[in-house]
TORPA-4810 file (N, C-alpha, C, O; in nm, 3 decimals):
<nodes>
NODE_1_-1.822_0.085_-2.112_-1.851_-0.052_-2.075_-1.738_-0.111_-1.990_-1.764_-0.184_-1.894_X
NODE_2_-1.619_-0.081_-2.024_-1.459_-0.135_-1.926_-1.512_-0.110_-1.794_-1.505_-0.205_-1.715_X
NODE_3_-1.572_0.016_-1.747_-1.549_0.110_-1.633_-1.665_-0.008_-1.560_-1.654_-0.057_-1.448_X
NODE_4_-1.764_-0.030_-1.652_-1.830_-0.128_-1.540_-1.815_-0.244_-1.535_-1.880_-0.305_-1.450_X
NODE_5_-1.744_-0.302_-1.603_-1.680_-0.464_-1.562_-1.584_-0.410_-1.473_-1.599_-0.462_-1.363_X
NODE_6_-1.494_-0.329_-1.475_-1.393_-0.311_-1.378_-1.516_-0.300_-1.214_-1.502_-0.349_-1.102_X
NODE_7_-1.606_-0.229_-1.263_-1.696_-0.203_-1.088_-1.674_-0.307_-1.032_-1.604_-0.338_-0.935_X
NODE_8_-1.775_-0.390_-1.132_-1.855_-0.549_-1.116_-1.708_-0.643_-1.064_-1.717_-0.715_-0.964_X
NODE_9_-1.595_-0.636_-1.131_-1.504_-0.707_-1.068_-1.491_-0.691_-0.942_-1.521_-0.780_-0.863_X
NODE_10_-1.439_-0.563_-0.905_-1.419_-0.518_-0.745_-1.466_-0.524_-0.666_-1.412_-0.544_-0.557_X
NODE_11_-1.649_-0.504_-0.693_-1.695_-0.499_-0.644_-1.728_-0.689_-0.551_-1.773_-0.720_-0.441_X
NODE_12_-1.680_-0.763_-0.665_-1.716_-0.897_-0.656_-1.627_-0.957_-0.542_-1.648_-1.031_-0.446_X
NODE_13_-1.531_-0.899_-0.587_-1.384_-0.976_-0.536_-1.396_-0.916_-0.385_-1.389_-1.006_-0.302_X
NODE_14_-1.414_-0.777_-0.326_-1.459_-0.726_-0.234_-1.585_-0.818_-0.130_-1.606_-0.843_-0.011_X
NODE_15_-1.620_-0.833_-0.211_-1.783_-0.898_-0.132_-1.724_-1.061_-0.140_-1.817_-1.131_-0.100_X
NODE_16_-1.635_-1.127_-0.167_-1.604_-1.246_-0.138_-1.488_-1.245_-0.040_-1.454_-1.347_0.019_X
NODE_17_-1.428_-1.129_-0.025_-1.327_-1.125_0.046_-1.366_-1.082_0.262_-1.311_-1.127_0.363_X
NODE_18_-1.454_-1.005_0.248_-1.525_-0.984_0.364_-1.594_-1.046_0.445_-1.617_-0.982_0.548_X
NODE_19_-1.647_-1.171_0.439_-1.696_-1.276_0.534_-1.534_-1.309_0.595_-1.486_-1.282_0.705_X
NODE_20_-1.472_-1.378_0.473_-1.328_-1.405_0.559_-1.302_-1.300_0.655_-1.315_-1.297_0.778_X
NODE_21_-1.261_-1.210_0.568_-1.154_-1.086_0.647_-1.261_-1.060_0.790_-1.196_-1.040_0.893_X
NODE_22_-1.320_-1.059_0.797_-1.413_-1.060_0.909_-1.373_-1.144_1.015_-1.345_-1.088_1.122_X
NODE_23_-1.365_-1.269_1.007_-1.346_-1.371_1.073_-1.201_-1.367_1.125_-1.166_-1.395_1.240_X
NODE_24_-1.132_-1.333_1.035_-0.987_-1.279_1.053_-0.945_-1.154_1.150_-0.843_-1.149_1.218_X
NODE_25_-1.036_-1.066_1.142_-0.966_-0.952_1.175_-0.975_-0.991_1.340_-0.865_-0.947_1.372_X
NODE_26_-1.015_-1.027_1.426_-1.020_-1.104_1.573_-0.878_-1.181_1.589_-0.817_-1.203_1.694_X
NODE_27_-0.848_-1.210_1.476_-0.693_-1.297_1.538_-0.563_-1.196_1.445_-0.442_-1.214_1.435_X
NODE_28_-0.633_-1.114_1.403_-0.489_-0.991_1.347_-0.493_-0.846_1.494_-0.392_-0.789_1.535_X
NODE_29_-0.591_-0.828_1.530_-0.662_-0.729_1.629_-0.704_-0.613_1.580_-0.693_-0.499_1.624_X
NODE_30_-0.758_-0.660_1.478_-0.824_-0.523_1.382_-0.981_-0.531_1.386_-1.064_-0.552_1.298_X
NODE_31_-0.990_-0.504_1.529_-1.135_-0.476_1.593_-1.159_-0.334_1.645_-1.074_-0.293_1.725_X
NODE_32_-1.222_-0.283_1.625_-1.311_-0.150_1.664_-1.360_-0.142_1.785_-1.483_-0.151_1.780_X
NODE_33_-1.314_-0.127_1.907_-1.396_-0.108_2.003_-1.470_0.022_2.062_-1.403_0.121_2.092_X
NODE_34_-1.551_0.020_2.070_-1.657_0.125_2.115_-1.568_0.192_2.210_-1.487_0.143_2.288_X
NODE_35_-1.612_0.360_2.179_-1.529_0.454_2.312_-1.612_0.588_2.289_-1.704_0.574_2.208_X
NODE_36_-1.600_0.707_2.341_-1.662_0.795_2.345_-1.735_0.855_2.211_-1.849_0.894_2.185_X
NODE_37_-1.595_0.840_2.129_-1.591_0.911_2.014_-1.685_0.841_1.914_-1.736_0.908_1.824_X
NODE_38_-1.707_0.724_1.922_-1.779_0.633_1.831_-1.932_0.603_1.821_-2.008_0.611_1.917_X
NODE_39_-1.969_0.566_1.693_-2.175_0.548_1.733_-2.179_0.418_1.780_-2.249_0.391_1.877_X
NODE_40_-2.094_0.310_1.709_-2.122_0.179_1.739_-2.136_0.153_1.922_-2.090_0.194_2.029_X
NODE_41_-2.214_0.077_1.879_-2.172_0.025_2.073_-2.114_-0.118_2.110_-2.085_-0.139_2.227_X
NODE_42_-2.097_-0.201_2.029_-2.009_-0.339_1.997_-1.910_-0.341_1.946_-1.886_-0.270_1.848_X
NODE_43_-1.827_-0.420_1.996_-1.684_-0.427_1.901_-1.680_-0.487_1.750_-1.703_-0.608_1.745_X
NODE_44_-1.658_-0.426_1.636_-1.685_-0.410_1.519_-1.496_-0.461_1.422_-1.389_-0.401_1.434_X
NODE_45_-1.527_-0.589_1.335_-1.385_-0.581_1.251_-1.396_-0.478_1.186_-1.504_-0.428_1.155_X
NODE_46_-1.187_-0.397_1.133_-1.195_-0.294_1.091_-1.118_-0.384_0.915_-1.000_-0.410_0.889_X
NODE_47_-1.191_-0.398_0.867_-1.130_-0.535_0.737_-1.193_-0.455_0.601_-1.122_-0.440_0.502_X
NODE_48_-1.313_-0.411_0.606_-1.338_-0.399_0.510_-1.228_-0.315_0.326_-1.234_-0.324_0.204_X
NODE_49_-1.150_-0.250_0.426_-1.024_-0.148_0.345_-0.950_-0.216_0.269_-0.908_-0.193_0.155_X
NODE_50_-0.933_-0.337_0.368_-0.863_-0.458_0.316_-0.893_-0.497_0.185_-0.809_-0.502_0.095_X
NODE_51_-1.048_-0.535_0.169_-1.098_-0.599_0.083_-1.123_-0.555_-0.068_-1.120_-0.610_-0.178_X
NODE_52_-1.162_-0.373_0.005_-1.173_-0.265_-0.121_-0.990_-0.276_-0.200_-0.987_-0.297_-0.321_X
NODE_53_-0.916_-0.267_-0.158_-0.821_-0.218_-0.173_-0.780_-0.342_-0.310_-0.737_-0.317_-0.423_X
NODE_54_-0.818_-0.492_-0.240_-0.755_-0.628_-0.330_-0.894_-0.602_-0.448_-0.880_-0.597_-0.570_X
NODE_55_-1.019_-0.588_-0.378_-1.121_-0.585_-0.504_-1.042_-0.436_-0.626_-1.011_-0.452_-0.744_X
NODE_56_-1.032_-0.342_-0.566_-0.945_-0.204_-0.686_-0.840_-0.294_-0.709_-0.859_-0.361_-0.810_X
NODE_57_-0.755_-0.314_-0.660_-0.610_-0.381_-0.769_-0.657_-0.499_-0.809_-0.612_-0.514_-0.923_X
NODE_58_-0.708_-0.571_-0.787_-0.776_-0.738_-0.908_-0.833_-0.637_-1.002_-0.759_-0.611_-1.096_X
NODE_59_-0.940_-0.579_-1.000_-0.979_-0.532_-1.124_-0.871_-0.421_-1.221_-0.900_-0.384_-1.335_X
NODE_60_-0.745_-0.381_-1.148_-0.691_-0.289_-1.181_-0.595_-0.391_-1.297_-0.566_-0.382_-1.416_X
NODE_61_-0.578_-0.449_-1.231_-0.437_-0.564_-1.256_-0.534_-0.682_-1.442_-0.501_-0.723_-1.553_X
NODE_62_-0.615_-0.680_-1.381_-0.728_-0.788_-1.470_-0.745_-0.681_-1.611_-0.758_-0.732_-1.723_X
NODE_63_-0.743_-0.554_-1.595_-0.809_-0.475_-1.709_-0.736_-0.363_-1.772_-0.759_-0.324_-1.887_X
NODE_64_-0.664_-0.322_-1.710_-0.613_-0.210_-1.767_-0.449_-0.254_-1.803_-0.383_-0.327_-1.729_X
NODE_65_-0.398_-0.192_-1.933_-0.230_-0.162_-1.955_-0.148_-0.177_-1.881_-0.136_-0.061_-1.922_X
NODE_66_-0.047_-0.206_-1.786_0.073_-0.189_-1.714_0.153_-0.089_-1.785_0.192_-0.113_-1.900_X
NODE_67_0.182_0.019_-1.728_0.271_0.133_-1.763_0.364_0.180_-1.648_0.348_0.111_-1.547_X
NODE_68_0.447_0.267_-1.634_0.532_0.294_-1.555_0.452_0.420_-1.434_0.485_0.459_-1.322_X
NODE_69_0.330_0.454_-1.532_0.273_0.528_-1.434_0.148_0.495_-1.339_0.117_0.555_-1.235_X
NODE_70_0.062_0.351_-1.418_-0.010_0.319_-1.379_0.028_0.179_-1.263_-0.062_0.126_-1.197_X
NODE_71_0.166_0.137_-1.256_0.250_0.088_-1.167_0.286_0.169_-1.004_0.292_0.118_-0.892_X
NODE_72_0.305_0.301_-1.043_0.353_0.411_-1.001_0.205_0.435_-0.860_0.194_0.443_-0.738_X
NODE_73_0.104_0.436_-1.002_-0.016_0.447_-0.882_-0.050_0.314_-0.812_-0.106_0.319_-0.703_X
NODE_74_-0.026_0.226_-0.853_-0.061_0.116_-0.789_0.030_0.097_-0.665_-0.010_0.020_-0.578_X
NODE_75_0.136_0.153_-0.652_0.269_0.109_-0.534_0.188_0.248_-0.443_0.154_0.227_-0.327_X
NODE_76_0.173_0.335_-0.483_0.117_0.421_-0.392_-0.004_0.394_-0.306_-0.029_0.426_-0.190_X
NODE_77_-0.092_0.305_-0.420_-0.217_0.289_-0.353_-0.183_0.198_-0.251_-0.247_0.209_-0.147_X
NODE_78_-0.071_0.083_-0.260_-0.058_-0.001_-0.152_0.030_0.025_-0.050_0.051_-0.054_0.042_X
NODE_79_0.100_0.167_-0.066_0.091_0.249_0.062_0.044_0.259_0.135_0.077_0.212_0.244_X
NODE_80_-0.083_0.343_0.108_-0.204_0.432_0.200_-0.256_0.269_0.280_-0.283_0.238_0.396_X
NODE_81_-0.254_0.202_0.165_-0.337_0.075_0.181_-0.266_-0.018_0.355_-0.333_-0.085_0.434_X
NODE_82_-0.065_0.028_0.367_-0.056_-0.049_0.445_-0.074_0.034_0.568_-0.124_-0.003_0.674_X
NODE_83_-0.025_0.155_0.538_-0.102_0.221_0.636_-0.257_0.235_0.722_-0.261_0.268_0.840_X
NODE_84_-0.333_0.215_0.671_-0.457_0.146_0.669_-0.393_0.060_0.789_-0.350_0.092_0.900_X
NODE_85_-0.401_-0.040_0.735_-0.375_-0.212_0.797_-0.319_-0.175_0.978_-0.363_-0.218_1.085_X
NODE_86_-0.175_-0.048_0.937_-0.118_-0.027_1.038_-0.253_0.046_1.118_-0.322_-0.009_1.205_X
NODE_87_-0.263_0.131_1.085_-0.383_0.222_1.195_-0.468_0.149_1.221_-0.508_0.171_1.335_X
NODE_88_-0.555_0.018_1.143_-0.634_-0.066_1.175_-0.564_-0.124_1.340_-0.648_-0.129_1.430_X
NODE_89_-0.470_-0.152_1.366_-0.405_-0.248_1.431_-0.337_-0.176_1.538_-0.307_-0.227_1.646_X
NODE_90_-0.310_-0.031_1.498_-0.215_0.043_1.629_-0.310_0.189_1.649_-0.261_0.260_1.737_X
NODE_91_-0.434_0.247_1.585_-0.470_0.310_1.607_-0.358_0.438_1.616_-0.329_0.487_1.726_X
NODE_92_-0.291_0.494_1.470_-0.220_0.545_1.457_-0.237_0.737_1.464_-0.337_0.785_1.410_X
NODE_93_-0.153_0.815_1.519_-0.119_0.957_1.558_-0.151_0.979_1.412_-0.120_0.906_1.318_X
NODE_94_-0.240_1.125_1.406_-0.273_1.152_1.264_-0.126_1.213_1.171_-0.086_1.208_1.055_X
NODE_95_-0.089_1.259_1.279_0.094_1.285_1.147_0.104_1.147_1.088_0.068_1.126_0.972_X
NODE_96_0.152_1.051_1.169_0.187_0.920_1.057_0.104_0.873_0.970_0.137_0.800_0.876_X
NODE_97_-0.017_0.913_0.996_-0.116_0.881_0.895_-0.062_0.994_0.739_-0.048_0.972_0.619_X
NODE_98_-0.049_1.104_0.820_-0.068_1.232_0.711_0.071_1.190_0.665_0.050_1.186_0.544_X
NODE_99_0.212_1.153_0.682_0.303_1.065_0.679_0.293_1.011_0.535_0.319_1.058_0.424_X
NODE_100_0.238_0.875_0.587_0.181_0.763_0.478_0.138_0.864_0.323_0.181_0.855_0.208_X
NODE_101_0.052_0.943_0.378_-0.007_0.984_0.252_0.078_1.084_0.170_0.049_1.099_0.052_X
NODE_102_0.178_1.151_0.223_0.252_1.193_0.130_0.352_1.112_0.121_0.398_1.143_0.011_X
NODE_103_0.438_1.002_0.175_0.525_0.930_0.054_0.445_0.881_-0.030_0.489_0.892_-0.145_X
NODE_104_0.281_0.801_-0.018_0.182_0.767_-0.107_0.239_0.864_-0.246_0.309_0.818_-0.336_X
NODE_105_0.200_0.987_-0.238_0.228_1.081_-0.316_0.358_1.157_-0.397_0.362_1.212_-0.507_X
NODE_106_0.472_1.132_-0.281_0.581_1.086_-0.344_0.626_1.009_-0.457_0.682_1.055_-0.557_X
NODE_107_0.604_0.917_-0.438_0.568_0.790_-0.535_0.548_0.801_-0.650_0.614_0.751_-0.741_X
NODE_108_0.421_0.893_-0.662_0.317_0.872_-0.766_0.388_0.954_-0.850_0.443_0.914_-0.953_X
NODE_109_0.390_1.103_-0.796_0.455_1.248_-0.859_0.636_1.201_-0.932_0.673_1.232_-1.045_X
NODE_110_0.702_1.139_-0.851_0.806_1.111_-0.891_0.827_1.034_-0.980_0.866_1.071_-1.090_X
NODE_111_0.798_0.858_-0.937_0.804_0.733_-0.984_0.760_0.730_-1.125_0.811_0.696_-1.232_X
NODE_112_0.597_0.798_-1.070_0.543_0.805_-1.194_0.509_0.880_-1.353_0.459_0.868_-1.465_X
NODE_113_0.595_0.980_-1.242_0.644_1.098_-1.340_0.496_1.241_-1.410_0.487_1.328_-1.497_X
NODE_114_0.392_1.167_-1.274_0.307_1.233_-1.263_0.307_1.383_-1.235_0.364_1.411_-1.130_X
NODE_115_0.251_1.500_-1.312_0.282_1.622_-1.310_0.142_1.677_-1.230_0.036_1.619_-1.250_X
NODE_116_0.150_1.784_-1.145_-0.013_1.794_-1.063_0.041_1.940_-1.083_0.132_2.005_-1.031_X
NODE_117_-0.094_1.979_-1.227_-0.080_2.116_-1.269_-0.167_2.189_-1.212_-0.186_2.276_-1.298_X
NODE_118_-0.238_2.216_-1.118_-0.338_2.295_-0.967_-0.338_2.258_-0.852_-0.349_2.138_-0.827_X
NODE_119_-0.331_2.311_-0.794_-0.367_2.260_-0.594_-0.433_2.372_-0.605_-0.402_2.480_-0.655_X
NODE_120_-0.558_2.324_-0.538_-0.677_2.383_-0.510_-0.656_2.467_-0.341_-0.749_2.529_-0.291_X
</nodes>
């Protein structure tokens, strides 16, 4: 039952956050413009990540324990998360992306004292 109030939160906080962030993303320059590679054919805000990211930590923050590891994941998630924001805005080289995601992971493994017993 937690797992779906936590949805229903995120999901909420997400869907109130996206009309704004929408309106917003035109004066941050986190617009999508159409180019070869793309289906859209209009320039499109790139916000929605934004919104997922505050809807997962409100419900994260609202429901679950604070621990040193579940802290751990949360600083990571708002890593990837600013990275995001950055590539939204500079259309970032996939190393700095791939970058982002391992200090993300740094973080987690260290900080959090997280142990990752397989790589697939």
């Amino acid at each position: 039952m937690l797992f779906i109030f936590a949805f229903i939160i995120a999901r909420v906080v997400t869907m109130l956050l996206l009309p704004p962030g929408m309106k917003w993303a035109d004066k941050i320059g986190a617009i999508d413009v159409p180019d070869v590679r793309k289906v859209h054919t209009q320039a499109i805000p790139r916000v929605g990540g934004i919104a997922m990211v505050a809807g997962s930590v409100v419900s994260i923050l609202l429901l679950a324990e604070l621990n040193q590891q579940l802290i751990s994941i949360l600083v990571g998630f708002l890593v990837i998360w600013g990275f995001g924001l950055w590539d939204d805005k500079c259309d970032l080289n996939y190393k700095v992306k791939f970058l982002g995601q391992l200090l993300a992971v740094v973080i987690v493994v260290t900080w959090g004292d997280v142990i990752v017993r397989t790589f697939p």
